[in-house]
C-alpha positions as CSV (number, residue, x, y, z in Angstrom):
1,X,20.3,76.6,-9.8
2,X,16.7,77.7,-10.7
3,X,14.1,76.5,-9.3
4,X,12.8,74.6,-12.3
5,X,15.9,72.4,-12.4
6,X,15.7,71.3,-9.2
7,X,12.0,70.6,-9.5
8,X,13.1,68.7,-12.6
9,X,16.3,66.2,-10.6
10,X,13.8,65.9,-8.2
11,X,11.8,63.9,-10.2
12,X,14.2,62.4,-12.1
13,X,15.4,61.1,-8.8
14,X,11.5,60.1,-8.0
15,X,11.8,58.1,-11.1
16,X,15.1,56.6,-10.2
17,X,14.1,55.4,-6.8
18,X,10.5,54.2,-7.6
19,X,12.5,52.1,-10.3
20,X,15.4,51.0,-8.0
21,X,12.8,50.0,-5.2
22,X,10.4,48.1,-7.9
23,X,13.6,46.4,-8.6
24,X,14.8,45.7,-5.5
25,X,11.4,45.2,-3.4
26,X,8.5,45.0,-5.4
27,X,9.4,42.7,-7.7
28,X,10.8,40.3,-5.3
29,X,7.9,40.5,-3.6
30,X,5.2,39.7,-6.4
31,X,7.8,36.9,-7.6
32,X,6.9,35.6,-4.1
33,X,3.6,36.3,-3.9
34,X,3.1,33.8,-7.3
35,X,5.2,31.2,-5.8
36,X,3.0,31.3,-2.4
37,X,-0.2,30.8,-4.3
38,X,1.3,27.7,-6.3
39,X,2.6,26.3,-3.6
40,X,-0.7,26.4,-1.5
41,X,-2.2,24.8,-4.6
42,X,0.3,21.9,-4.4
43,X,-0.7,22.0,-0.7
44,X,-4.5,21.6,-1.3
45,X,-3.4,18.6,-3.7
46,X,-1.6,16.9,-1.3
47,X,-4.2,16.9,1.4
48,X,-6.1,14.1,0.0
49,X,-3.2,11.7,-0.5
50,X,-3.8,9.8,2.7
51,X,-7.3,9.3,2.3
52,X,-6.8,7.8,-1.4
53,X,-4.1,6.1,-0.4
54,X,-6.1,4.1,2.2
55,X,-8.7,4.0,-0.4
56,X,-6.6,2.4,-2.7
57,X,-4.9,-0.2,-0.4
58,X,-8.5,-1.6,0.4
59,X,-9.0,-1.7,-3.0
60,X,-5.8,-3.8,-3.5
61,X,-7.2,-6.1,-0.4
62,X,-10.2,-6.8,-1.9
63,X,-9.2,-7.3,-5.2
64,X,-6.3,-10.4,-4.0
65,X,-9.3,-11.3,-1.6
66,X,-11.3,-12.2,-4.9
67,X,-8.1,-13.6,-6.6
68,X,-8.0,-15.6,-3.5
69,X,-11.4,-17.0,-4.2
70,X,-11.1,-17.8,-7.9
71,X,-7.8,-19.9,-6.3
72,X,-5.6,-18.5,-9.8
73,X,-2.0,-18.6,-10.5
74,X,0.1,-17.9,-12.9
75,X,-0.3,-20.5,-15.0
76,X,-2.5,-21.2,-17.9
77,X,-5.8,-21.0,-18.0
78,X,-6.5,-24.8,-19.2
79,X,-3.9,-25.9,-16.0
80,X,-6.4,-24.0,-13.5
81,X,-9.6,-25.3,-15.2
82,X,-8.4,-28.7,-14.9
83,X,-7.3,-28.5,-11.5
84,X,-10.2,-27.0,-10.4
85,X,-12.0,-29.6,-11.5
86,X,-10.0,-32.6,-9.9
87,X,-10.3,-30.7,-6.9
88,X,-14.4,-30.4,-7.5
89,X,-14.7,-33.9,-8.3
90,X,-12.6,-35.3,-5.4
91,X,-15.0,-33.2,-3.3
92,X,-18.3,-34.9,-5.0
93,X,-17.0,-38.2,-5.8
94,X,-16.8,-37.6,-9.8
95,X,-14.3,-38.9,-12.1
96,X,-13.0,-37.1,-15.0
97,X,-13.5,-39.6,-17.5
98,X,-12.2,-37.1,-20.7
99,X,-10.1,-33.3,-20.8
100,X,-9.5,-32.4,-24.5
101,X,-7.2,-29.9,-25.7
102,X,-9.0,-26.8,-26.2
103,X,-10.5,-26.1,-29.9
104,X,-9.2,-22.6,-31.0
105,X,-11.1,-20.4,-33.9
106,X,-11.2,-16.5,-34.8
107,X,-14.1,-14.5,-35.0
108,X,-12.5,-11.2,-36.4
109,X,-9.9,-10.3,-33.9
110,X,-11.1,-12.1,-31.3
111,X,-10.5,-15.6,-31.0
112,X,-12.6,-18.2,-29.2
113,X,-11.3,-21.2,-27.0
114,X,-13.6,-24.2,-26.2
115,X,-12.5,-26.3,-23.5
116,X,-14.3,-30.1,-23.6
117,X,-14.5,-32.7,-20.4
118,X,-16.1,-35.6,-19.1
119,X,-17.5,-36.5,-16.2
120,X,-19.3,-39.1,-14.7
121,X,-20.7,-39.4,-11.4
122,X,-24.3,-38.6,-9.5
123,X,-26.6,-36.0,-11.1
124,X,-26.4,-33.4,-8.3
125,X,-22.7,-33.7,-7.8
126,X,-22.0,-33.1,-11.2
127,X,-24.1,-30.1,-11.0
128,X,-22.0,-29.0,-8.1
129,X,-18.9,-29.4,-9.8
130,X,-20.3,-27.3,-13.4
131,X,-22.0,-24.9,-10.3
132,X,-18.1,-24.2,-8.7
133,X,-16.2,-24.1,-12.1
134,X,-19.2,-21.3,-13.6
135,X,-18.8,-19.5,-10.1
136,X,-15.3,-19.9,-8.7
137,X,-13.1,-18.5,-11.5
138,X,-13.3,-16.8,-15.1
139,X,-12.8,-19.8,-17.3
140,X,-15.4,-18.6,-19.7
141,X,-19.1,-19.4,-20.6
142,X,-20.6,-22.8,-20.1
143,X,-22.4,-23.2,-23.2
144,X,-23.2,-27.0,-23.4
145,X,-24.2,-29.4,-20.8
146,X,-24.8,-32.9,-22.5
147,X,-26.3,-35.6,-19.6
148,X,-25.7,-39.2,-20.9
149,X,-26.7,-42.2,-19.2
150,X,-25.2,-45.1,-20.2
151,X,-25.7,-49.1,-18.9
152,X,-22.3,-51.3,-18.0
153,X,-23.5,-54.8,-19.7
154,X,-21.0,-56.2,-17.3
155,X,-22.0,-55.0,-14.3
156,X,-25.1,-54.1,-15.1
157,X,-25.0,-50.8,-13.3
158,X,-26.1,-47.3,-15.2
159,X,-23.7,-44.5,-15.0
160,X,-24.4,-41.0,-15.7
161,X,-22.0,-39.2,-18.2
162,X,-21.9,-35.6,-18.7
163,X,-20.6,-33.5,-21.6
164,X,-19.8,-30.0,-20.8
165,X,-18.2,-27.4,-23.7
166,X,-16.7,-24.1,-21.7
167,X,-16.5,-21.0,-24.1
168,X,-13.4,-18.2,-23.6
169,X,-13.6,-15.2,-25.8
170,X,-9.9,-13.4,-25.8
């Protein structure tokens, strides 16, 4: 064989090995390389997860803390208004004289509920009770507060009436 055909196998069998040990080594390698990076960026994602988990459970504690103190349950919203004022006026010696059923109307695609009740009792411990009910749960806007006092002909005591009109956009 002449010298120029063995210089030429030669690097045919260059080619063939640098191909065989891409194929084999190289490759592998890179493939692995890629898949270490990604995972490390999984990693990096992953690292937080504690810290927002905690984050979120206090979140979740304070938020059923609040629940807690608007004293809601899953019923309607009329049922908690109205027991949340017995329970006011039992605490401040008022009497529901009146709870209507709530007047409903739209306003484009919202509709509006007005709830309506009576009470009677001492000035200051009615505005106790309309103080709890504007700050103890979301039953709306109290929009009207109409003070009445009226004279018993029998008795010939005065009692004060109040009218108060609570406004619920939904």
């Amino acid at each position: 064989m002449k010298i120029n055909t063995k210089n030429k196998l030669l690097f045919l069998g260059i080619a063939i090995l640098l191909l065989a040990s891409y194929k084999l080594a190289i490759n592998k390698t890179m493939w692995m390389r890629g898949e270490y990076k990604r995972l490390e960026l999984q990693v990096d994602k992953f690292k937080d997860i504690p810290k927002k988990l905690s984050i979120l459970e206090q979140k979740n504690s304070y938020y059923d803390s609040i629940l807690g103190e608007m004293n809601l349950v899953d019923t309607s919203i009329q049922n908690n208004l109205l027991r949340t004022i017995n329970q006011e006026a039992g605490k401040n010696a008022i009497r529901v004289m009146d709870f209507n059923q709530p007047h409903v109307s739209q306003m484009g695609e919202n509709t509006l509920y007005t709830y309506s009740f009576n009470l009677n009792g001492n000035y200051t411990d009615v505005l106790k009770v309309i103080h709890t009910i504007e700050q103890k749960g979301n039953f709306g806007e109290i929009v009207h507060v109409n003070f009445e006092k009226k004279k018993n002909y029998k008795t010939n005591k005065n009692s004060l009436g109040a009218t108060i009109f609570i406004q619920q956009v939904r």
